[in-house]
LUMKE-624161 format. One line per field, with one value per residue: residue number from 0; x, y, z of N, C-alpha, C, O, CB in turn. Coordinates in Angstrom, 2 decimals. Glycine has a CB too. Layout:
num <- [NUM/...]
n.xx <- [X/...]
n.yy <- [Y/...]
n.zz <- [Z/...]
ca.xx <- [X/...]
ca.yy <- [Y/...]
ca.zz <- [Z/...]
c.xx <- [X/...]
c.yy <- [Y/...]
c.zz <- [Z/...]
o.xx <- [X/...]
o.yy <- [Y/...]
o.zz <- [Z/...]
cb.xx <- [X/...]
cb.yy <- [Y/...]
cb.zz <- [Z/...]
END
This chain:
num <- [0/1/2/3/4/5/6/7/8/9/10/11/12/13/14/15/16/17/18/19/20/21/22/23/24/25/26/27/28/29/30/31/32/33/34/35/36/37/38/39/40/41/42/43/44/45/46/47/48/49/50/51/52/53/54/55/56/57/58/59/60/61/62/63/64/65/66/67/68/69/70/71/72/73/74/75/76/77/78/79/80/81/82/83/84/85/86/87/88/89/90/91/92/93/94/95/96/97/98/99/100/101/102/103/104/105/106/107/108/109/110/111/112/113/114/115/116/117/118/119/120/121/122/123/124/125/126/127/128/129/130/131/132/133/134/135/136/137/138/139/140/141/142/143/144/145/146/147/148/149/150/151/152/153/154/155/156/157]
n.xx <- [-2.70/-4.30/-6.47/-7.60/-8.17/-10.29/-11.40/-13.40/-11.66/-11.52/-11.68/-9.57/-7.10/-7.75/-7.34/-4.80/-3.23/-3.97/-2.52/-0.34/0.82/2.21/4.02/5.71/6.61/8.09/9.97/11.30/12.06/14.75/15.64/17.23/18.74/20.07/22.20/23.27/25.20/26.88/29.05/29.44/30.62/29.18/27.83/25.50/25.13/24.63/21.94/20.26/20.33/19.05/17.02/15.69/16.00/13.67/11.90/9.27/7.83/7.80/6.37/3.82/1.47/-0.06/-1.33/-3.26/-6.02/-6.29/-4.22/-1.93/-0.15/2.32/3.89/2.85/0.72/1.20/3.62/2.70/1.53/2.97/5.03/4.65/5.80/8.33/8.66/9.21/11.01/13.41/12.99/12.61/15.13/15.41/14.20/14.51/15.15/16.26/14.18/11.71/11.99/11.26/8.74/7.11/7.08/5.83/2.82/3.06/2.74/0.35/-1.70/-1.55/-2.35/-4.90/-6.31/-5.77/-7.68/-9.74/-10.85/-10.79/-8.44/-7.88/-10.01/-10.23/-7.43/-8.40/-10.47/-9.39/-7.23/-9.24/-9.69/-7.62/-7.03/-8.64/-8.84/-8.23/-5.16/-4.82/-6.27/-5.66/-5.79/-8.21/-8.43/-6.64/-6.68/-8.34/-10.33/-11.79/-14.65/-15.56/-18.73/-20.99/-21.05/-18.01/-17.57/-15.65/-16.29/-16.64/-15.81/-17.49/-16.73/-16.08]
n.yy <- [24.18/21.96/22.64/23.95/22.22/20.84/23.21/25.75/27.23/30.15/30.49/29.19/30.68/33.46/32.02/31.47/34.04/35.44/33.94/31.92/34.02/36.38/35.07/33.73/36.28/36.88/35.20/35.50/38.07/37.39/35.41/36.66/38.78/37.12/36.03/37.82/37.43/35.09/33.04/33.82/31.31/28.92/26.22/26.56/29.68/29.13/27.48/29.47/31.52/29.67/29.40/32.08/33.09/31.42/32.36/33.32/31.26/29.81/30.77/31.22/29.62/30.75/32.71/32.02/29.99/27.43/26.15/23.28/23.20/21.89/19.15/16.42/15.04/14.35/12.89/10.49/9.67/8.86/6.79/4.14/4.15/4.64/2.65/0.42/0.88/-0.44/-2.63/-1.38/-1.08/-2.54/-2.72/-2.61/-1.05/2.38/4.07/2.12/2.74/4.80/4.90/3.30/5.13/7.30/5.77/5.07/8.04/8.80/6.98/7.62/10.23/9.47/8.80/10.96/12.65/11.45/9.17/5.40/4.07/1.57/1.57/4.46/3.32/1.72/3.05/4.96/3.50/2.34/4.33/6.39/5.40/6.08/8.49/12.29/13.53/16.51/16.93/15.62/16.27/15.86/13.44/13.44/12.62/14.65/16.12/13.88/12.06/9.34/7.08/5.33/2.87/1.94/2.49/5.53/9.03/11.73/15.13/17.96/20.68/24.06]
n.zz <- [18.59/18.86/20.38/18.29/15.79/13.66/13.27/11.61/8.64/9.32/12.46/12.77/11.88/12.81/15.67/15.85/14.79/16.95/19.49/18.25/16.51/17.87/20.20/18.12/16.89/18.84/18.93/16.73/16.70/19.46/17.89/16.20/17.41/18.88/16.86/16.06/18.08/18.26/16.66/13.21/11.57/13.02/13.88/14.95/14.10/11.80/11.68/12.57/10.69/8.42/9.56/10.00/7.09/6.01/7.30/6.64/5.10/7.42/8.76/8.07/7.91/9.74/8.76/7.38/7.98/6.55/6.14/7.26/10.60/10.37/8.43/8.71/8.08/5.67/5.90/7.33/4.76/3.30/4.59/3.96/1.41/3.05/4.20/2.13/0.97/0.57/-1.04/-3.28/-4.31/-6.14/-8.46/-11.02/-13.31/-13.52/-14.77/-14.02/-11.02/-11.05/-12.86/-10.75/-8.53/-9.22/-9.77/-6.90/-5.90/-6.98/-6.00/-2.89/-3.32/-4.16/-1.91/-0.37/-1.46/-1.15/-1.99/-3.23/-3.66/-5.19/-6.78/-8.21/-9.64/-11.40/-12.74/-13.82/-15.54/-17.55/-18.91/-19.91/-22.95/-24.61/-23.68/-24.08/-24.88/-24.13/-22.17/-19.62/-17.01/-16.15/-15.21/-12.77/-9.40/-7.77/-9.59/-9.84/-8.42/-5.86/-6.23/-4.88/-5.54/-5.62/-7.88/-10.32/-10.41/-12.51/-11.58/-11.53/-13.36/-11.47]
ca.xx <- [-3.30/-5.00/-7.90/-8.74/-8.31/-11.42/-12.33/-13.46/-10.80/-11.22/-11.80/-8.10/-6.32/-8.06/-6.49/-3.11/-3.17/-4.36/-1.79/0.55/1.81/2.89/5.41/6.59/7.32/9.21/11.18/12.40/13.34/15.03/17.01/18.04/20.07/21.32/22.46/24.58/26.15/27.27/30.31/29.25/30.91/29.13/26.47/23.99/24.26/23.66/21.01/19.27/20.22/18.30/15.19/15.59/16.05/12.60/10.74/7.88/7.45/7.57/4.75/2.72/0.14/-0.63/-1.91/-4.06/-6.40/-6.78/-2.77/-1.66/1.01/3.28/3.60/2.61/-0.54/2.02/4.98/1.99/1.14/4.91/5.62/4.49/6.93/9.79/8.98/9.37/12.72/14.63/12.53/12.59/16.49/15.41/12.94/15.33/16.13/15.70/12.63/10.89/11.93/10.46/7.03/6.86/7.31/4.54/2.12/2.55/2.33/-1.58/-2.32/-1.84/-2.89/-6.29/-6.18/-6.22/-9.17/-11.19/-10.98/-10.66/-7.14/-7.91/-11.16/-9.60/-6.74/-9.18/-11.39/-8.57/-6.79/-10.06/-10.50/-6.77/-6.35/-9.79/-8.68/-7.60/-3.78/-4.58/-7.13/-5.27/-5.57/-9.20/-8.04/-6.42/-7.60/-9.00/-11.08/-12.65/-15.22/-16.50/-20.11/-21.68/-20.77/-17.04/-17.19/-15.55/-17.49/-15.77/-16.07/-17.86/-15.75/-16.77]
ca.yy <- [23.56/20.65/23.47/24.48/21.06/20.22/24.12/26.37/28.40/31.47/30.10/28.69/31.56/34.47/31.84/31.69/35.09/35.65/33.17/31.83/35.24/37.33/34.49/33.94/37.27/37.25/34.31/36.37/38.84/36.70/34.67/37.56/39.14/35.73/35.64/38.58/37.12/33.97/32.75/33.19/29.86/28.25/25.29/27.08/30.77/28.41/27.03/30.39/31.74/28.95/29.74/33.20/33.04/31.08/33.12/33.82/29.89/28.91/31.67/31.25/29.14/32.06/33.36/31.11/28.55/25.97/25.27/23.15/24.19/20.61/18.41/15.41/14.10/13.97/11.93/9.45/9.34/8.31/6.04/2.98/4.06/4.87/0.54/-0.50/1.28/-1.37/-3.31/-0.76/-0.90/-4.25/-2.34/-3.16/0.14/3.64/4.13/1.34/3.13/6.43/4.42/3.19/6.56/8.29/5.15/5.39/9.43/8.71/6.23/8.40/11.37/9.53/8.41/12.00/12.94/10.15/7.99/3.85/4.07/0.50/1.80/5.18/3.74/1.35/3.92/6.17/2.87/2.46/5.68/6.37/5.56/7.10/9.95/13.36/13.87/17.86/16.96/14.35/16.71/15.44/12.58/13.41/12.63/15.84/16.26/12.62/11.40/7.73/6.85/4.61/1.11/2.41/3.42/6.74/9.90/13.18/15.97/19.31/21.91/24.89]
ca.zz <- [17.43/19.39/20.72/17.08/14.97/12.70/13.13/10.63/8.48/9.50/13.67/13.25/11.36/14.02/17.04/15.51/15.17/19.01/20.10/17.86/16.04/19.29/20.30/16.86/16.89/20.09/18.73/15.44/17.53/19.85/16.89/15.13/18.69/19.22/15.58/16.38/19.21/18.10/15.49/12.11/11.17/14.00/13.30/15.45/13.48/10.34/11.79/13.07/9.64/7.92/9.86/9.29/5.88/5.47/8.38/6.05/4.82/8.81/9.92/6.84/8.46/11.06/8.11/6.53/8.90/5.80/6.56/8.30/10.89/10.32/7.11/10.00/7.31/4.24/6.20/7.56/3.76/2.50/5.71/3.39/0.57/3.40/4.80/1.51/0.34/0.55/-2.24/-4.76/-4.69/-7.39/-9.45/-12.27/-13.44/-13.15/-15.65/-12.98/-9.99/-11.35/-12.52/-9.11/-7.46/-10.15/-8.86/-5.79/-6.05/-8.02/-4.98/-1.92/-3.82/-4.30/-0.31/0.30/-1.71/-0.39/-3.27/-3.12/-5.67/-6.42/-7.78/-9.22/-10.86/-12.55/-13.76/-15.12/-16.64/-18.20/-19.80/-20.54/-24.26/-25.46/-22.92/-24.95/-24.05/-24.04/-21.21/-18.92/-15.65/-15.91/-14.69/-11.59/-7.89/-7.24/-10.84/-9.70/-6.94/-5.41/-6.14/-3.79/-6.14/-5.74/-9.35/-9.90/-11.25/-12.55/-10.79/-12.23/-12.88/-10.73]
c.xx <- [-4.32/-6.26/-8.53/-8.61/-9.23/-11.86/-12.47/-12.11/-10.26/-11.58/-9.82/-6.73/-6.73/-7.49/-5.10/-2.68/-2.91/-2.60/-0.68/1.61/2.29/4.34/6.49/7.39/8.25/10.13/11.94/13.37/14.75/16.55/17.84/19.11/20.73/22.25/23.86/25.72/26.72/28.55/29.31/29.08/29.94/27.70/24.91/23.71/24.18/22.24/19.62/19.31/18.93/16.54/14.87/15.35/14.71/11.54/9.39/7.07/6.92/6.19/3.60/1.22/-0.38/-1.76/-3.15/-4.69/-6.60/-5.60/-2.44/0.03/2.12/2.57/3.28/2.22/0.59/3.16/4.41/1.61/1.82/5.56/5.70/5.52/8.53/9.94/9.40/10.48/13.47/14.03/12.54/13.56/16.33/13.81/13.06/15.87/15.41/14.70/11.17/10.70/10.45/8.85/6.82/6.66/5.96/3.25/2.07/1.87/0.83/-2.10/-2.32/-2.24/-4.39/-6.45/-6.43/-7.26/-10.21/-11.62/-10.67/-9.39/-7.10/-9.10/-10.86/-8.67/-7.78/-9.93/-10.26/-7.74/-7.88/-10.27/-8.81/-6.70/-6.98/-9.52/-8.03/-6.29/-3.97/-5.38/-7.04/-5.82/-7.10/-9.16/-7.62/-7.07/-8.92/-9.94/-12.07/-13.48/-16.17/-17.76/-20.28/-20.73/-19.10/-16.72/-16.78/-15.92/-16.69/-16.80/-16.66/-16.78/-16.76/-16.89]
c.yy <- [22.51/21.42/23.60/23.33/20.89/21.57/25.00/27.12/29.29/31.67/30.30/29.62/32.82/33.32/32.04/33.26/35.44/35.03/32.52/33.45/35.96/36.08/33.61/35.09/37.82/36.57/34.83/37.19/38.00/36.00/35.77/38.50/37.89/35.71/36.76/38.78/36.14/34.08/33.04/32.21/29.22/26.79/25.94/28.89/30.16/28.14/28.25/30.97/31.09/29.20/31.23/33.66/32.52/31.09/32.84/32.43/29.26/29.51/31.43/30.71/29.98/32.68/33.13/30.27/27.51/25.39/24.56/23.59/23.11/20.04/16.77/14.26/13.69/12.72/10.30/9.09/8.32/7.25/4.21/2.67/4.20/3.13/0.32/-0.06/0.42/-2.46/-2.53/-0.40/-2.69/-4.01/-2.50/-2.13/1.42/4.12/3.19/2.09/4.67/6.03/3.88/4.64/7.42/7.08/5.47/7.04/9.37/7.92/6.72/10.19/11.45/9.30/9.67/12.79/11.98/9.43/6.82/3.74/2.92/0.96/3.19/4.84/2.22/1.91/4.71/5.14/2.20/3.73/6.38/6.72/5.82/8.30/11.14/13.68/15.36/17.68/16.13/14.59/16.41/14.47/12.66/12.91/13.45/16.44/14.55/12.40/10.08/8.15/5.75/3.24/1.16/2.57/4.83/7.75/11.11/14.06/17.12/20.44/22.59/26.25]
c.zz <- [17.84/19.40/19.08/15.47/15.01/12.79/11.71/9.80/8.93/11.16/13.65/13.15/12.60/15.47/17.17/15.37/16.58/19.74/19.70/17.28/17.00/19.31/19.06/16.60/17.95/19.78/17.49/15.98/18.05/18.57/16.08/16.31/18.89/17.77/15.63/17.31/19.38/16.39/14.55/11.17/11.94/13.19/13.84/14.55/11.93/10.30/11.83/11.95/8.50/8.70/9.50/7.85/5.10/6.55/7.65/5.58/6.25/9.14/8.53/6.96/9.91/10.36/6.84/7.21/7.63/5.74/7.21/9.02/10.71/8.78/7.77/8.97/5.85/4.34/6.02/5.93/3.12/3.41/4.49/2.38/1.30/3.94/4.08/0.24/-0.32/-0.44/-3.39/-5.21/-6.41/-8.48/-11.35/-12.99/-13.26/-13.47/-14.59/-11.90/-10.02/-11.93/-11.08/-8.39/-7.71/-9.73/-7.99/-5.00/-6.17/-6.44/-3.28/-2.37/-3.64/-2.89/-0.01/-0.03/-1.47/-1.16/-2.58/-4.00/-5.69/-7.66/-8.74/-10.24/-11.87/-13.54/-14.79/-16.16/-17.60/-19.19/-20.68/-21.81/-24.65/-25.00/-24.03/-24.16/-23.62/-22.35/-19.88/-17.30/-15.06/-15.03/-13.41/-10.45/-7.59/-8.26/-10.60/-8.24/-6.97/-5.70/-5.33/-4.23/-5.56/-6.75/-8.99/-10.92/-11.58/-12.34/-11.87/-12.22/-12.00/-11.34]
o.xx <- [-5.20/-7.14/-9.70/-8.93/-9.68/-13.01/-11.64/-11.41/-9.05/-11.79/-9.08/-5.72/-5.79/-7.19/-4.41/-1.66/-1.84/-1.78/0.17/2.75/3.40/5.36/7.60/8.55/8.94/11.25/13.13/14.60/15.72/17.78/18.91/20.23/21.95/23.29/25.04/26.64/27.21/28.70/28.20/28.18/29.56/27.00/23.76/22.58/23.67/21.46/18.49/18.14/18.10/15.38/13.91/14.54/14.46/10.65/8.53/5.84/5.97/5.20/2.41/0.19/-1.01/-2.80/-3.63/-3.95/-7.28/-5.56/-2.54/1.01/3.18/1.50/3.62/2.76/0.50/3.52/4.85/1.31/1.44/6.64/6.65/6.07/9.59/11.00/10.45/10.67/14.02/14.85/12.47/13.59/17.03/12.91/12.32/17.05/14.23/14.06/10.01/9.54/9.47/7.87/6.03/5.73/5.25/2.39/1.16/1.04/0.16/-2.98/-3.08/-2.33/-5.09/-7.19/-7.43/-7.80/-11.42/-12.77/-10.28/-9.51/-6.10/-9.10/-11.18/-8.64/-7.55/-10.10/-10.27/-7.48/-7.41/-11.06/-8.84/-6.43/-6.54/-9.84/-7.25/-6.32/-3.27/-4.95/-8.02/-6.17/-7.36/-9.84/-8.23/-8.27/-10.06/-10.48/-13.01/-12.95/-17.11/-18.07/-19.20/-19.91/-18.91/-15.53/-17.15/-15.88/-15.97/-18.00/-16.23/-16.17/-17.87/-17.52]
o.yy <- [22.25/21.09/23.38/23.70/20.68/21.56/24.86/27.71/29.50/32.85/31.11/29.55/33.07/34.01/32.51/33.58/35.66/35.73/32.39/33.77/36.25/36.17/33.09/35.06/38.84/36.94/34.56/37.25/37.91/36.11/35.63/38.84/37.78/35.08/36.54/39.59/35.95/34.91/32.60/32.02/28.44/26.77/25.87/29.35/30.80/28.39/28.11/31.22/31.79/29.15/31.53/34.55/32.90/30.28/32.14/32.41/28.48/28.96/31.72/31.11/29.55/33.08/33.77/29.29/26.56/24.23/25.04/24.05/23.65/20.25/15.89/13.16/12.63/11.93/9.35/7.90/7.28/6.80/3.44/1.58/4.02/2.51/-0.23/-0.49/0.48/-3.36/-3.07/0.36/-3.37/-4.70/-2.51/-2.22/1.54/4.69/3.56/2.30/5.13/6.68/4.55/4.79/8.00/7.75/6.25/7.22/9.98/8.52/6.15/11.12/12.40/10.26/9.78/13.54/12.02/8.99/6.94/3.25/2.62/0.79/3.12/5.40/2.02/1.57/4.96/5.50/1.47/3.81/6.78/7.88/6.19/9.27/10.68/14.04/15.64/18.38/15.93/13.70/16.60/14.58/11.89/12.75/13.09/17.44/14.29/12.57/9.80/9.33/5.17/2.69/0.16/2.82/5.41/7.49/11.48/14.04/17.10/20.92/22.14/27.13]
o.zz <- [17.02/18.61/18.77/14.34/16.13/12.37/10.82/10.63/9.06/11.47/14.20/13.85/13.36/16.45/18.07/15.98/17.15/20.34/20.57/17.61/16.56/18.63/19.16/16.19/17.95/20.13/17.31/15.96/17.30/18.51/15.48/15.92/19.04/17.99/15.33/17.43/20.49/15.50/14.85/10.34/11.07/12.18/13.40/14.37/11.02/9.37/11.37/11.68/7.92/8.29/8.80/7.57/3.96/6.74/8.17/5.65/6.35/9.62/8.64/6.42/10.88/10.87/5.91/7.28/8.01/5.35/8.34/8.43/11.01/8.22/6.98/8.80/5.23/3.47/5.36/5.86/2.58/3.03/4.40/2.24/0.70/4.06/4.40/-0.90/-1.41/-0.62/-4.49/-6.18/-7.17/-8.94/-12.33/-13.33/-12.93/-12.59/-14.50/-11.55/-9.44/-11.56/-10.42/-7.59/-6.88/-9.16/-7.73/-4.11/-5.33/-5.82/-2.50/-1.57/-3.30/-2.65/0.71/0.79/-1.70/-1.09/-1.42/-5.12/-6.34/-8.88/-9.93/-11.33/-13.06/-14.71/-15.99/-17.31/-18.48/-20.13/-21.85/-22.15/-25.74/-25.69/-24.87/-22.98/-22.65/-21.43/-19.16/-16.52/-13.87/-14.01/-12.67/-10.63/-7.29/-7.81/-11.36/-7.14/-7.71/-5.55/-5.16/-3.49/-4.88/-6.91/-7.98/-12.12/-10.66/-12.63/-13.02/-11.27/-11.73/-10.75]
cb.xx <- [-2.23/-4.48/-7.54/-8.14/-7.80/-12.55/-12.11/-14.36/-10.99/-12.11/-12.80/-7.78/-6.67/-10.21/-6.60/-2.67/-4.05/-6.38/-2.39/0.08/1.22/1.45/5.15/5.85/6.60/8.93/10.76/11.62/12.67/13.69/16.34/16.71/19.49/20.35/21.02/24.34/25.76/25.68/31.22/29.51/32.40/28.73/26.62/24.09/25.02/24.08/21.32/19.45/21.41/19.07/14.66/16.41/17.14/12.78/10.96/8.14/8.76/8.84/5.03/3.28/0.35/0.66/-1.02/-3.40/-8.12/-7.49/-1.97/-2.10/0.98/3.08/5.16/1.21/-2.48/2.94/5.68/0.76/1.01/6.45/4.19/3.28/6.68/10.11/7.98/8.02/13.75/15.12/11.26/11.89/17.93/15.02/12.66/14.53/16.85/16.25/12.98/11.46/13.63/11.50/6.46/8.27/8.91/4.92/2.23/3.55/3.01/-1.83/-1.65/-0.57/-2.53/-7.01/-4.73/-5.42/-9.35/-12.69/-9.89/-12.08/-5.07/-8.38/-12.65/-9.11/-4.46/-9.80/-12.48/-7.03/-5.88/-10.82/-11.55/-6.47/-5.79/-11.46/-7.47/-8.60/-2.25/-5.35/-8.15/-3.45/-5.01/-9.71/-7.39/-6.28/-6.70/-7.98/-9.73/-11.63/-16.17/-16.51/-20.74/-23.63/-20.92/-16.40/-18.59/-14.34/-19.02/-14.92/-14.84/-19.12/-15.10/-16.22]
cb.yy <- [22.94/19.88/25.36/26.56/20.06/18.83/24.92/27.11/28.85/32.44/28.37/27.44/31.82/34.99/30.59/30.92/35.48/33.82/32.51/30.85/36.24/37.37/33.56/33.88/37.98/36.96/32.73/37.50/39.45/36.13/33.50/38.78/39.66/33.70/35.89/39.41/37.18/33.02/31.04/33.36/29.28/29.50/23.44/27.27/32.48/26.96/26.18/31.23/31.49/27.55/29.57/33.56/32.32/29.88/35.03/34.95/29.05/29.14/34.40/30.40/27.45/33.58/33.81/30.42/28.67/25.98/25.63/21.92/25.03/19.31/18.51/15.90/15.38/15.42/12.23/9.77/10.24/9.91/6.14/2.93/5.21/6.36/-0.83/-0.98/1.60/-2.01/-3.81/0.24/-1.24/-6.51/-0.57/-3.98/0.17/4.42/2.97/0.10/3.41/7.57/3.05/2.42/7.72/8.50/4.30/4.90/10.16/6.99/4.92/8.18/11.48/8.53/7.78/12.66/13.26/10.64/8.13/2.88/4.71/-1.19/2.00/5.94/3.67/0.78/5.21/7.56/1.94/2.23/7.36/5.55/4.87/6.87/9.74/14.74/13.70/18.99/16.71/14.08/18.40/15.23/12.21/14.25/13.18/16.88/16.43/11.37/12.56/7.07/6.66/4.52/0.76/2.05/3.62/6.91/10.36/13.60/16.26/19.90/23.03/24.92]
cb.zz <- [16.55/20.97/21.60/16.53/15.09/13.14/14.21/11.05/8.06/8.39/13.93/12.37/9.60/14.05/17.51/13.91/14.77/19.87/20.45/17.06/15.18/21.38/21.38/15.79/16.64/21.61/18.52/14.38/18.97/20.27/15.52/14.00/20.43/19.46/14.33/16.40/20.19/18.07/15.28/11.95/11.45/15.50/14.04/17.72/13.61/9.99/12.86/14.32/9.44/8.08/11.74/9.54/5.69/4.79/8.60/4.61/4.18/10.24/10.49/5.69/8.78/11.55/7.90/5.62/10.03/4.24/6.87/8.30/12.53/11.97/5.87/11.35/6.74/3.73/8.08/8.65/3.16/2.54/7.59/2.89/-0.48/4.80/5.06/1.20/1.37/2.18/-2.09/-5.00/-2.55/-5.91/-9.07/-13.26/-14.83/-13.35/-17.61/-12.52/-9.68/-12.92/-13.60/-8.33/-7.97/-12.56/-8.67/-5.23/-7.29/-10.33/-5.15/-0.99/-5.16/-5.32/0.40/0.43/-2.99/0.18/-4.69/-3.73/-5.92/-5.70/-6.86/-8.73/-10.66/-12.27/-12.77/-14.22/-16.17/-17.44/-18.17/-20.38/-24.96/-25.22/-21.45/-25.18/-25.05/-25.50/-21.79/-19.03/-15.55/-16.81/-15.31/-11.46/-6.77/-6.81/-12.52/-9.92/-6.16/-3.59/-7.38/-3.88/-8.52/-5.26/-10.47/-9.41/-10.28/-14.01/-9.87/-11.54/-14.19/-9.50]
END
């Protein structure tokens, strides 16, 4: 993955092919004879079960280069909400916890479309209560983009 990071689509999906799918496919093999040679009960034919069972979820980015092959960029996203755990045990109640969670959701959402989310969620708590409820998804991250000022501009459909 290191060789074909920042490459094109269809660069990364034809290497994984080349190079990842062959020894994926030696390791199915592979787990599925071990699988028959081990306890049933055991923690390890659970374990080889469990990969087995969601083979097609694990190889899926063989088959796609716009995947990535780890959820790496999503963890680094959530690291800020896993520091600050232990403060949102005093959010006061469950209705808090769960606006907290849907914030912070909107604010690394916009982080990953290359938004400013002080300057997105100003614009969308600006536009909000004139906003049409049928039409909210306008709103999103990914329906919005920065202009230079850090005002934010909606996107064209396509």
């Amino acid at each position: 993955e290191r060789d074909i990071r920042g490459q094109a689509p269809e660069v990364r999906c034809a290497q994984r092919q080349a190079r990842a799918s062959p020894l994926l496919r030696d390791m199915h093999a592979w787990l599925s004879q071990l699988l028959g040679r081990v306890s049933a009960k055991s923690e390890l034919a659970q374990a080889i079960g469990y990969s087995l069972t969601r083979w097609r979820a694990l190889t899926r980015y063989c088959d796609d280069g716009r995947i990535e092959m780890d959820n790496n960029a999503a963890e680094r996203a959530l690291r800020g909400v896993a520091l600050g755990r232990g403060n949102y045990l005093f959010m006061g109640s469950d209705s808090g916890g769960e606006r907290a969670a849907a914030i912070y959701s909107l604010v690394q959402t916009a982080k990953l479309n290359g938004l400013d989310p002080e300057a997105y969620l100003r614009e969308v708590l600006g536009r909000i209560a004139e906003h049409p409820i049928h039409r909210i998804e306008e709103l999103l991250p990914w329906n919005l983009t920065v202009i230079g000022t850090g005002h934010v501009e909606q996107r064209l459909a396509a």
